[in-house]
MARDOTI-705037 format. One record per residue (C-alpha): residue in three letters; x, y, z. Coordinates in steps of 0.1 Angstrom, whole numbers, plus 5000, padded with zeros to 4 digits. Example, Ala and Ser with C-alpha at 12.3 -4.5 7.8 and 13.67 -1.06 7.14 Angstrom:
! MARDOTI-705037
    r     u     v     w
  ALA  5123  4955  5078
  SER  5137  4989  5071
This chain:
! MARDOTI-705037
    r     u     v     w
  UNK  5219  8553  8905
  UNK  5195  8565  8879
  UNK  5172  8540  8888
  UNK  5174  8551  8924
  UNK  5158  8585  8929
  UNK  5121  8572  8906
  UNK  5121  8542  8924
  UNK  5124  8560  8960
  UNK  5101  8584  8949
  UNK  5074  8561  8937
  UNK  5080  8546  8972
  UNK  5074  8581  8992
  UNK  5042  8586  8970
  UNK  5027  8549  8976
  UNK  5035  8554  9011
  UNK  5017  8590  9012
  UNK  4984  8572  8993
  UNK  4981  8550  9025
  UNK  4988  8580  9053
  UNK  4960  8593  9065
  UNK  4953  8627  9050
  UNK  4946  8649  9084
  UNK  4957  8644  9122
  UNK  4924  8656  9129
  UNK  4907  8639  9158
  UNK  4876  8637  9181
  UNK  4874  8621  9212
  UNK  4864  8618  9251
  UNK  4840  8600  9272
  UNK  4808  8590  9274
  UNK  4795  8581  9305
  UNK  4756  8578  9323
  UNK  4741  8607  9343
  UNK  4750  8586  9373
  UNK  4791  8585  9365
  UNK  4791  8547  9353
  UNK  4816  8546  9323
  UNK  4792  8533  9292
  UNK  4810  8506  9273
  UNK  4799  8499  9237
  UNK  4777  8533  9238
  UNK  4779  8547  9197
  UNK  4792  8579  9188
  UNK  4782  8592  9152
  UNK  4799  8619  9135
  UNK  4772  8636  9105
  UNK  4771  8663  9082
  UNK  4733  8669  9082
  UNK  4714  8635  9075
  UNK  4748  8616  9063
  UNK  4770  8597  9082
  UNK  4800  8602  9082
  UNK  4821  8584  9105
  UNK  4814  8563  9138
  UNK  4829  8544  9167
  UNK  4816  8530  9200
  UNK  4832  8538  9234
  UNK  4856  8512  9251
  UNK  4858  8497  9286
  UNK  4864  8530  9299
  UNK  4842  8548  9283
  UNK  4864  8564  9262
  UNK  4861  8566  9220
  UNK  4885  8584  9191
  UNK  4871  8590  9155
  UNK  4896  8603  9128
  UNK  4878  8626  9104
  UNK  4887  8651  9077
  UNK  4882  8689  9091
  UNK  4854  8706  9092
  UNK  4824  8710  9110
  UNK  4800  8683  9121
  UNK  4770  8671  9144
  UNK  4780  8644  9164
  UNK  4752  8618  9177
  UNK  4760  8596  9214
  UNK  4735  8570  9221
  UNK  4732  8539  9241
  UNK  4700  8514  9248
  UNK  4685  8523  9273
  UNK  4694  8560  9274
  UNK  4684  8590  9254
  UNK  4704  8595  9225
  UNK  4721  8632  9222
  UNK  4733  8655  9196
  UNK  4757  8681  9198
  UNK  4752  8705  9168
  UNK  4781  8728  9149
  UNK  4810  8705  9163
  UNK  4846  8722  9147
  UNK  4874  8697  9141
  UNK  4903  8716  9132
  UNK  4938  8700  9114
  UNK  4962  8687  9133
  UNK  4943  8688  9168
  UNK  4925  8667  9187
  UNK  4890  8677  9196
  UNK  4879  8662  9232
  UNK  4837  8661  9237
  UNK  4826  8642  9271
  UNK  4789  8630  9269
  UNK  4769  8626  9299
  UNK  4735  8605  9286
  UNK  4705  8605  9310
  UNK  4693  8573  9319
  UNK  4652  8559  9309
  UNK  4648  8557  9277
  UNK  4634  8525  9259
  UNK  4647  8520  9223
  UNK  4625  8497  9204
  UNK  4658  8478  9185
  UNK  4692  8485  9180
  UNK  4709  8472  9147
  UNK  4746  8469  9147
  UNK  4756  8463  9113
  UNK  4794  8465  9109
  UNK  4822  8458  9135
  UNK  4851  8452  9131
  UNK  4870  8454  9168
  UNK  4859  8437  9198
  UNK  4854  8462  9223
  UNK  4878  8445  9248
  UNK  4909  8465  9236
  UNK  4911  8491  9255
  UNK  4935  8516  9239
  UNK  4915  8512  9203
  UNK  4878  8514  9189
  UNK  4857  8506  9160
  UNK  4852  8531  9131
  UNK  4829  8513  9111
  UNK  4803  8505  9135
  UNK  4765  8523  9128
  UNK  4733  8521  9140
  UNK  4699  8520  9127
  UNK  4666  8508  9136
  UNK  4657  8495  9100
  UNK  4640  8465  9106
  UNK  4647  8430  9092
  UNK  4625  8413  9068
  UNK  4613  8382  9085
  UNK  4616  8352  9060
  UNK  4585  8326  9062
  UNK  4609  8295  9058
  UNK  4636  8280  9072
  UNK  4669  8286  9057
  UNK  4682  8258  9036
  UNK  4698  8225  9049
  UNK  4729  8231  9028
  UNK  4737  8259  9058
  UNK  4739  8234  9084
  UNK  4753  8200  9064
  UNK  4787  8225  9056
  UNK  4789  8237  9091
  UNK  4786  8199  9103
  UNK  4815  8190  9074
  UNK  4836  8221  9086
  UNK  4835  8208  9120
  UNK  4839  8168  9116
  UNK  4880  8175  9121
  UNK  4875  8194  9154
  UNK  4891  8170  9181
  UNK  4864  8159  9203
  UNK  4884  8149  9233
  UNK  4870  8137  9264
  UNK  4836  8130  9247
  UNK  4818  8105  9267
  UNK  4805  8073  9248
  UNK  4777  8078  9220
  UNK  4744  8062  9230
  UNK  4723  8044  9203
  UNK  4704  8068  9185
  UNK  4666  8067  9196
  UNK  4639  8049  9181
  UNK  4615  8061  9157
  UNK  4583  8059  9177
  UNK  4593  8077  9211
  UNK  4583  8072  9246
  UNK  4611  8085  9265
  UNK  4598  8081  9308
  UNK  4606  8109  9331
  UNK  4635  8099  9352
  UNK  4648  8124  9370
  UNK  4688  8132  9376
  UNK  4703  8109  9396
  UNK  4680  8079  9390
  UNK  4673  8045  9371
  UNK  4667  8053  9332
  UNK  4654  8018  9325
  UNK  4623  8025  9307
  UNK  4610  7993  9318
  UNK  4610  8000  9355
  UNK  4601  8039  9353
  UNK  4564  8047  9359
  UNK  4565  8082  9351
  UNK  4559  8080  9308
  UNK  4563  8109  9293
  UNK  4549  8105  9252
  UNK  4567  8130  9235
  UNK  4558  8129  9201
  UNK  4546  8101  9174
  UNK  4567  8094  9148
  UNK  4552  8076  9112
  UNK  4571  8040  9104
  UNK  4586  8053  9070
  UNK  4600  8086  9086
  UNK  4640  8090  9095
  UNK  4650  8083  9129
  UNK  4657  8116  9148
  UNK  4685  8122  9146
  UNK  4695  8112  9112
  UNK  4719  8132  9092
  UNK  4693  8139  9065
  UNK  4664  8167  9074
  UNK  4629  8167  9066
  UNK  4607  8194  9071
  UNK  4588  8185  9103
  UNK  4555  8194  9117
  UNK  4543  8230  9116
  UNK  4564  8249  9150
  UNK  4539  8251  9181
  UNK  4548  8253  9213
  UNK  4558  8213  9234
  UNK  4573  8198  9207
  UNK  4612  8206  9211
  UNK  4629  8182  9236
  UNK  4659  8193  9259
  UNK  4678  8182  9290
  UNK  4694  8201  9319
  UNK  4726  8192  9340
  UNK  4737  8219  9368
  UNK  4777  8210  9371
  UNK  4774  8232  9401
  UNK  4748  8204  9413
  UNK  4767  8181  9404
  UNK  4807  8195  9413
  UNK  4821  8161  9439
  UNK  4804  8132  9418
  UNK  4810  8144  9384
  UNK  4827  8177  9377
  UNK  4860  8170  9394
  UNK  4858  8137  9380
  UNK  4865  8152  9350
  UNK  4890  8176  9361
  UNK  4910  8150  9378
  UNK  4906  8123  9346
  UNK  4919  8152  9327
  UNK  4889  8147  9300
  UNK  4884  8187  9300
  UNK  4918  8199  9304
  UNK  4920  8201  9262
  UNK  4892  8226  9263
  UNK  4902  8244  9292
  UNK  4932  8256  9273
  UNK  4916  8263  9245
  UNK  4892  8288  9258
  UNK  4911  8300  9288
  UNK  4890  8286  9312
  UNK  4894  8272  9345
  UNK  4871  8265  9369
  UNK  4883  8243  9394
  UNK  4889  8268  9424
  UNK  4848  8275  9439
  UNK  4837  8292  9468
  UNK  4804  8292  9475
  UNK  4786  8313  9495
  UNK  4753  8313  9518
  UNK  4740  8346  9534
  UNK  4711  8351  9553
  UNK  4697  8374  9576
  UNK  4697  8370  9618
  UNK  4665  8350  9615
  UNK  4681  8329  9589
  UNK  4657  8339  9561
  UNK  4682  8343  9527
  UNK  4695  8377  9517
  UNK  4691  8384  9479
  UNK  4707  8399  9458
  UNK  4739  8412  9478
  UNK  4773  8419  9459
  UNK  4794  8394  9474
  UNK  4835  8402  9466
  UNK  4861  8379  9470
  UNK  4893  8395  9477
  UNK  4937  8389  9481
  UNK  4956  8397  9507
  UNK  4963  8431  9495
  UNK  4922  8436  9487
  UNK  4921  8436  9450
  UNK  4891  8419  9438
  UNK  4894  8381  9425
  UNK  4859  8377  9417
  UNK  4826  8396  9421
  UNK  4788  8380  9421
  UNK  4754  8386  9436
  UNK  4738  8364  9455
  UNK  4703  8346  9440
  UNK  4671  8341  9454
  UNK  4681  8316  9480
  UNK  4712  8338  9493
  UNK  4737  8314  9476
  UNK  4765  8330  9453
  UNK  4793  8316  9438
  UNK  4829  8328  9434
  UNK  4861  8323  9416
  UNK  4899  8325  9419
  UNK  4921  8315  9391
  UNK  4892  8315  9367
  UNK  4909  8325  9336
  UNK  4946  8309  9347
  UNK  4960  8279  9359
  UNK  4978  8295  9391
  UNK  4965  8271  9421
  UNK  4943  8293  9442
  UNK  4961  8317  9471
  UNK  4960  8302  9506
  UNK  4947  8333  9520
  UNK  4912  8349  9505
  UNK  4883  8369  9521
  UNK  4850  8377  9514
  UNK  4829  8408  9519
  UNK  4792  8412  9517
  UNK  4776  8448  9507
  UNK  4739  8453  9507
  UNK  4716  8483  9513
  UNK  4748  8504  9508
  UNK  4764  8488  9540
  UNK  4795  8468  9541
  UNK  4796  8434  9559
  UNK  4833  8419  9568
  UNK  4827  8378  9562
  UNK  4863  8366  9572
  UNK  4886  8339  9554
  UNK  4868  8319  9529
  UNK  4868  8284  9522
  UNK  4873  8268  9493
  UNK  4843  8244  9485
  UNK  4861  8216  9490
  UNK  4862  8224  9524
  UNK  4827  8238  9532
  UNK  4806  8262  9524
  UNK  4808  8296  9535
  UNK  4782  8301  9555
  UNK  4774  8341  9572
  UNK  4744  8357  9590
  UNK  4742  8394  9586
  UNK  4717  8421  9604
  UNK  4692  8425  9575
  UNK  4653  8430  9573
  UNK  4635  8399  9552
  UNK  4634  8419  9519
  UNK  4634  8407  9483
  UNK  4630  8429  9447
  UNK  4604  8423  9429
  UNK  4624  8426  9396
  UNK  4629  8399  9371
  UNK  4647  8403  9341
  UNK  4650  8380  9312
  UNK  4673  8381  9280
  UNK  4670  8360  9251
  UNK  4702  8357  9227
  UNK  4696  8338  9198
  UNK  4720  8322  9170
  UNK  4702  8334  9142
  UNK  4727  8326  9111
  UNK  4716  8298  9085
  UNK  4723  8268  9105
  UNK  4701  8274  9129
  UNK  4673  8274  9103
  UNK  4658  8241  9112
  UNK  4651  8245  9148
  UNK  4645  8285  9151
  UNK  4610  8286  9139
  UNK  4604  8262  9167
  UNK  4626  8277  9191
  UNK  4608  8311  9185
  UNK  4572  8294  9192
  UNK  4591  8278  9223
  UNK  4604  8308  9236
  UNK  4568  8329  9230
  UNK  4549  8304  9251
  UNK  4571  8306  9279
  UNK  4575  8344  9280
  UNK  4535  8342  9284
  UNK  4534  8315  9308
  UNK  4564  8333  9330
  UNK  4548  8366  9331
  UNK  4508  8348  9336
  UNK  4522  8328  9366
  UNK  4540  8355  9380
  UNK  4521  8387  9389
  UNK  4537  8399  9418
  UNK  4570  8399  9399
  UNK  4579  8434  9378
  UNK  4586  8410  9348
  UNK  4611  8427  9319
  UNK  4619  8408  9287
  UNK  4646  8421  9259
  UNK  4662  8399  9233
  UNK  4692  8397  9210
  UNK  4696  8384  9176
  UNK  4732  8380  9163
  UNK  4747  8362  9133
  UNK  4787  8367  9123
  UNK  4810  8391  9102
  UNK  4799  8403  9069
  UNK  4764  8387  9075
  UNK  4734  8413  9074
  UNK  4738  8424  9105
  UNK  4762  8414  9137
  UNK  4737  8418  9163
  UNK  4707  8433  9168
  UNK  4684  8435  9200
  UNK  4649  8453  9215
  UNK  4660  8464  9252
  UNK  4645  8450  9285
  UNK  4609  8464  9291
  UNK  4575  8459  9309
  UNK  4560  8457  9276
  UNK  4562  8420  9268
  UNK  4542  8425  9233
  UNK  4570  8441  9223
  UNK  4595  8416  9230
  UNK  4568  8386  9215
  UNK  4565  8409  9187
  UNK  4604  8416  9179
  UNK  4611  8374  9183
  UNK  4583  8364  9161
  UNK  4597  8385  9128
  UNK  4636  8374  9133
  UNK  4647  8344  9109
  UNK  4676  8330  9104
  UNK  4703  8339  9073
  UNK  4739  8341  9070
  UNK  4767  8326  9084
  UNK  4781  8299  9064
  UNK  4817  8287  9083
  UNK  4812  8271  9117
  UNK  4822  8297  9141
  UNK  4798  8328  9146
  UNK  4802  8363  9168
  UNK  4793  8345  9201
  UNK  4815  8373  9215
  UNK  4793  8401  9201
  UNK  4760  8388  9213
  UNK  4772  8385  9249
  UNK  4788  8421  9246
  UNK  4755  8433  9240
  UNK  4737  8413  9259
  UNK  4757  8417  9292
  UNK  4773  8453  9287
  UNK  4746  8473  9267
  UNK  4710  8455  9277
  UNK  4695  8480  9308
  UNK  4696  8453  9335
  UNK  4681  8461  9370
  UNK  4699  8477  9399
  UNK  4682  8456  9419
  UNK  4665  8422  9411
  UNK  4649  8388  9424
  UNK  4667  8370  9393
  UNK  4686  8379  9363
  UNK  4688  8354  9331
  UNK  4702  8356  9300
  UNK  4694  8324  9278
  UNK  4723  8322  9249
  UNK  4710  8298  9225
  UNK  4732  8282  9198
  UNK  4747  8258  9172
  UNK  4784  8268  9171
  UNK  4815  8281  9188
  UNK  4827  8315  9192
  UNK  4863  8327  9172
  UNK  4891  8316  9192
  UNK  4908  8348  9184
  UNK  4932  8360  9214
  UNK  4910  8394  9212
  UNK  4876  8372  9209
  UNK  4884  8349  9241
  UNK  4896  8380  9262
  UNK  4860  8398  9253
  UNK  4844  8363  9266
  UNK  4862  8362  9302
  UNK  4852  8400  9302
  UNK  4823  8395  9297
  UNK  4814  8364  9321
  UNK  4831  8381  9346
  UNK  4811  8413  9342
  UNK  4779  8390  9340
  UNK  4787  8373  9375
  UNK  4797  8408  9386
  UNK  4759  8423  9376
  UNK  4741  8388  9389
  UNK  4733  8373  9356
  UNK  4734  8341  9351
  UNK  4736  8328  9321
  UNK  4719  8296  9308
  UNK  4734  8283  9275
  UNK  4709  8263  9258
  UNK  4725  8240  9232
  UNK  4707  8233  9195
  UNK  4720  8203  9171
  UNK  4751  8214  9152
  UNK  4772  8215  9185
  UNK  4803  8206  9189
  UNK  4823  8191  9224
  UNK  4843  8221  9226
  UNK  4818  8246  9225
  UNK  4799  8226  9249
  UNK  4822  8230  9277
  UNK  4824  8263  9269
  UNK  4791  8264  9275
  UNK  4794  8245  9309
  UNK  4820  8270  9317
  UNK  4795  8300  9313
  UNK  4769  8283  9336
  UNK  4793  8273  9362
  UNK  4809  8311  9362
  UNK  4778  8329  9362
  UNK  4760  8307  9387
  UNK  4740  8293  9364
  UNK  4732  8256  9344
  UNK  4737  8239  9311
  UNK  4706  8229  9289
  UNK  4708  8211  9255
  UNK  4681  8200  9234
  UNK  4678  8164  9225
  UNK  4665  8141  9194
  UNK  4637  8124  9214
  UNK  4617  8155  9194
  UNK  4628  8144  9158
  UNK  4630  8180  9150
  UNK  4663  8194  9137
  UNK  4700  8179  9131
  UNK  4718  8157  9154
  UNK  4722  8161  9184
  UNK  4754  8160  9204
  UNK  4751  8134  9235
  UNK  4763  8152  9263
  UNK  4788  8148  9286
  UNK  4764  8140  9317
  UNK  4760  8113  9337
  UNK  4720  8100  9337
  UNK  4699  8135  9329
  UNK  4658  8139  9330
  UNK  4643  8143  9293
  UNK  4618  8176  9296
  UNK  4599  8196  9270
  UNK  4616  8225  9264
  UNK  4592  8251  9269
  UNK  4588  8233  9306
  UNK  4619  8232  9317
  UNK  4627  8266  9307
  UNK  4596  8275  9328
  UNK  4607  8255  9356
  UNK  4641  8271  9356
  UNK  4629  8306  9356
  UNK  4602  8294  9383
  UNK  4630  8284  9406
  UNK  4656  8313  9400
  UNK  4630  8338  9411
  UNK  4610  8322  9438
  UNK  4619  8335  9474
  UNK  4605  8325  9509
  UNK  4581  8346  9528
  UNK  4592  8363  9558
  UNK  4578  8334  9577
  UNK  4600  8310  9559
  UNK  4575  8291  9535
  UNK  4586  8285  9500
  UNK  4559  8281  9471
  UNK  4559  8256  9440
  UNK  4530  8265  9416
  UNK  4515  8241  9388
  UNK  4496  8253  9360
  UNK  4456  8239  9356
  UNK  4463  8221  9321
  UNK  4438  8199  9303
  UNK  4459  8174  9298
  UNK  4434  8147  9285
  UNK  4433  8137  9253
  UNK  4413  8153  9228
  UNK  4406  8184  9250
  UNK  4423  8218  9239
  UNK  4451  8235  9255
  UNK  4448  8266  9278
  UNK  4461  8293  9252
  UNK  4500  8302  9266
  UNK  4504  8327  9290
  UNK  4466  8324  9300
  UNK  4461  8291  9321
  UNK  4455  8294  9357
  UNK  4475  8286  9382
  UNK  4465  8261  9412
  UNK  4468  8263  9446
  UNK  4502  8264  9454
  UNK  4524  8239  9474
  UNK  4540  8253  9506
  UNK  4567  8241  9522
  UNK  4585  8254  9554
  UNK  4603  8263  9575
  UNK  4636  8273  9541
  UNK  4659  8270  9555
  UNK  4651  8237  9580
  UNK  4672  8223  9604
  UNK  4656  8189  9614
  UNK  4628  8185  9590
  UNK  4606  8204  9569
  UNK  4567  8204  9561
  UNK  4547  8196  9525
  UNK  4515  8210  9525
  UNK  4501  8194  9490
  UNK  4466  8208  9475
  UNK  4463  8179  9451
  UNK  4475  8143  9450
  UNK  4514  8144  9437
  UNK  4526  8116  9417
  UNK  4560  8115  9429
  UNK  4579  8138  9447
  UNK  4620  8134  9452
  UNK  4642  8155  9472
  UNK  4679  8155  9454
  UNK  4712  8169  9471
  UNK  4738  8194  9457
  UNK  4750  8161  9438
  UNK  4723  8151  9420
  UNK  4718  8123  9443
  UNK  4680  8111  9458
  UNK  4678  8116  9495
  UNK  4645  8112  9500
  UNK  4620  8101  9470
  UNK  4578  8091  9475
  UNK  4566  8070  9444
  UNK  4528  8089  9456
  UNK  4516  8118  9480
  UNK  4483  8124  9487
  UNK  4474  8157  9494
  UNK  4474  8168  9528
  UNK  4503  8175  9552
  UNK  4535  8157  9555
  UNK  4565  8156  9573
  UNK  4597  8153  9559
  UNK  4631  8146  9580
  UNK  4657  8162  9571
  UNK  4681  8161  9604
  UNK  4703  8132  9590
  UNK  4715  8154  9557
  UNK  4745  8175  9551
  UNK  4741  8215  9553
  UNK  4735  8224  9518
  UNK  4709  8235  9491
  UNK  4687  8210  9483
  UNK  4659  8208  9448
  UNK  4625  8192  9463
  UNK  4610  8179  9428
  UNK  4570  8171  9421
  UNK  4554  8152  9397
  UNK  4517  8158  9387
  UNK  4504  8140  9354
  UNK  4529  8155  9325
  UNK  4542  8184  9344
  UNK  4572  8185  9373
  UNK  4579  8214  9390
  UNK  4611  8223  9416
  UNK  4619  8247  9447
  UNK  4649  8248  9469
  UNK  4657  8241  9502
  UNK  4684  8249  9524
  UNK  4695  8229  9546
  UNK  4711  8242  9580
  UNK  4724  8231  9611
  UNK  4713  8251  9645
């Protein structure tokens, strides 16, 4: 018993070191001037200059800092609204100290840093305290970050299973001439006619796609090489393939994914002229919301029940339509198996002119052998977007992120006119950090969804994620990525995952699962370039090899191209000196020619092609990838095109003109 009373009294006075020394609290809730609830926004507690303490709000707004007593400033701020500071701020012992902050909407914050975090901001009843930000800048580094980054990551993730991978084709050769055969066609490079020369390669050099790097030519803008593949394009002759094979059901359960019950939805006007950007709402029997999306540029949305469980879908849904602050009733839906849902709603032929484009970036040490590319990539197609499209109000932001205990965790420039600024913030980002193969995937897309300033109202909204490895497959991390996708499909964003070597099969169908959700596609770059690591092969039936900087062009071209009241749809081409030996229009600056019309969109029986130049090929594909109609040569002119044998659908017309293909939809409807 001697023993007894020391030894319990050493244990009170351990226990005390770890107790927190005051009950003194500060909380509330921070919302916008317009009574949205800001999740993520920061809250700062200072005495003078120094920081003291800090949280960010959670899904409700809400945020709780413990602090010592005394008396404070505290600091609220959020991108995209002015930050504000409440002076003298008493916290007394024992009590809890509620502050509400109502932050005004317009402000444009050049970057935001987030340099600790420790919480995803999913949990609801708790928030970070050792989040701050500052807009200290990051030194850009002039070189890549060392191989050694990426050859661990690859070792780390040899042991991942990689079921339902599809069968490894041979690696390319060294001298590359890859032909451009689009989706749904012949790859035999003997019978294609459409070469694409992609890049020389000398005799004694690796084969891309060899284990070992070299440093490769200096980054400038058509040199990366990527693929796209739209499972949503693709959903009878592929996608449920897979479901049914049960190739994807290993990764479905490992990300709490499941997208197998679609609804997809047309709307268009009493003329039959596509509605944009209308919140669509699929609902239960008791009307709580199943899933929420927007409809895109051609009036098509698509919804989701069961997304994030394996319960079979409920026999009974319905859908709603809102737009222009009126409510439209749209009956029992359909699943997609059984048709699509198809609605006409009293609606004037009206489109925003908005368009607004997010760039999140891996940016840790693996990614060091394809960024400084990726960056020049991404610069020439923010100029070439923005010179082709001068009737759209065309915002850019960006987001940098890299993982716990790196540098930084994210860090991002908000959405603004100014595009300088955005080409500015990209070109002095590098890549650092990192180190084991998963990164804060979760993060990025918190910022990037939750805290960038999208439009209210917009022709198109994209955020482009691109990567090199999975997220955490914490419970916490995967309920912040279904929050997030849902809130993305919610807001109209779709998100485009581009894919960089390094990746894994898991993390591509992760990836496929973001696209599908979010309405949006799956692009991976490919060793055809010989820049960079391996390449995965994806899991895609026979896929058209672009240049990245095109195709990313060509995507954005056809998210945000609408038909003119009088139903014509526009594809443009850029003028390009294309022979050899002759320079290059500088990015962002070469003029567009005359544009193709075709009309009426959407057609009933056929549809017409006015073409101002000669077109080497043009193909029209169905919702399944498939050719329905295909032209080896057009000359320009007018021509007719039948239509009145196809199923009601959306439909990609695709052109050809020396190196560059351009796309536009089609609807096609029945009277």
């Amino acid at each position: 018993m001697k023993n007894v009373f020391p030894l319990l009294l050493l244990a009170v006075l351990s226990l005390a070191a770890f107790m927190p020394k005051t009950g003194a609290i500060l909380t509330g809730k921070i919302t916008g001037n317009t009574g949205e609830a800001l999740i993520g926004a920061s809250v700062k507690v200072l005495k003078g200059t120094e920081l003291i303490r800090g949280a960010i709000s959670d899904l409700n707004g809400v945020y709780r800092v413990e602090v010592e007593p005394g008396t404070y400033d505290v600091e609220f701020s959020y991108t995209g609204f002015e930050t504000q500071r409440i002076t003298g701020v008493k916290i007394l012992t024992g009590q809890s100290t509620t502050i509400d902050a109502v932050l005004a909407g317009g402000a444009a914050l050049n970057e935001v840093v987030v340099t600790a975090y420790k919480v995803p901001m999913v949990k609801a009843d708790e928030t970070s305290s050792g989040m701050t930000l500052t807009s200290e800048s990051i030194r850009p580094v002039s070189r890549p970050a060392p191989r050694a980054a990426r050859k661990e990551k690859r070792d780390d993730a040899v042991a991942k299973d990689e079921l339902g991978k599809k069968p490894a084709k041979a690696p390319a050769e060294p001298a590359v001439k890859m032909h451009a055969a689009p989706v749904g066609e012949d790859l035999d490079m003997e019978k294609s006619g459409e070469e694409l020369v992609l890049r020389e390669i000398e005799e004694d050099a690796p084969a891309p796609g060899a284990d070992a790097w070299t440093e490769g030519p200096a980054p400038r803008a058509g040199l990366l090489t990527a693929g796209e593949w739209n499972d949503l394009h693709n959903w009878n002759r592929h996608w449920m393939d897979l479901l049914n094979d049960g190739e994807i059901e290993a990764y479905e359960k490992m990300y709490q994914f499941f997208p197998k019950n679609r609804y997809s939805v047309l709307l268009e006007n009493k003329q039959g002229l596509p509605v944009s950007d209308a919140k669509i709402n699929l609902l239960n029997r008791w009307g709580e919301s199943v899933w929420e999306s927007r409809t895109d540029n051609m009036g098509r949305a698509e919804l989701w029940a069961g997304l994030y469980n394996e319960l079979p879908s409920s026999a009974f849904l319905l859908l709603t339509a809102e737009t222009a602050g009126k409510s439209h009733a749209l009956g029992v839906a359909k699943t997609v198996l059984e048709g699509l849902n198809r609605h006409q709603i009293e609606r004037e032929c009206q489109h925003s002119s908005n368009l607004d484009i997010v760039w999140t970036v891996d940016a840790t040490g693996s990614m060091g052998d394809e960024l400084e590319y990726l960056k020049t990539e991404l610069l020439d197609v923010i100029g070439r977007v923005k010179s082709a499209n001068p009737a759209l109000s065309v915002r850019m932001g960006s987001v940098f992120y890299r993982d716990q205990g790196d540098e930084y965790l994210v860090k991002s420039s908000a959405l603004n006119h100014d595009i300088a600024k955005t080409v500015d913030y990209i070109r002095k980002q590098s890549a650092g950090g990192g180190g084991d193969y998963p990164e804060a995937v979760h993060s990025a897309l918190e910022e990037s969804i939750y805290r960038q300033p999208w439009s209210a109202a917009a022709v198109a909204r994209i955020c482009f994620l691109v990567l090199d490895a999975s997220p955490h497959q914490a419970p916490e991390v995967l309920e912040s990525l279904q929050k997030s996708i849902r809130e993305a499909a919610k807001k109209g964003i779709r998100i485009v995952p581009v894919s960089a070597s390094g990746i894994q099969k898991d993390t591509e169908f992760l990836m496929k699962f973001f696209g599908l959700a979010t309405n949006g596609t799956y692009v991976f770059l490919t060793d055809h370039s010989g820049i960079g690591g391996k390449h995965l092969e994806p899991t895609t039936d026979e896929y058209k090899v672009e240049l990245l900087n095109d195709l990313l062009v060509r995507l954005i071209t056809e998210y945000s191209a609408v038909p003119t009241c009088e139903g014509k749809s526009a594809i443009r081409f850029e003028d390009r000196q294309d022979q050899a030996g002759q320079q290059q229009p500088t990015p962002g600056n070469s003029p567009a020619l005359q544009p193709i019309l075709y009309f009426p969109n959407p057609a009933s029986t056929q549809f017409t092609l006015e073409l101002p130049f000669d077109a080497d090929k043009v193909t029209l594909y169905d919702a399944e990838g498939k050719a329905v109609r295909s032209f080896a040569t057009l000359p320009a002119g007018t021509h007719t095109i039948p239509v009145n044998d196809l199923y009601e659908g959306f439909y990609t017309l695709r052109i050809w003109k020396g190196k560059q293909v351009q796309s536009g939809k089609i609807v096609v409807v029945r009277a």
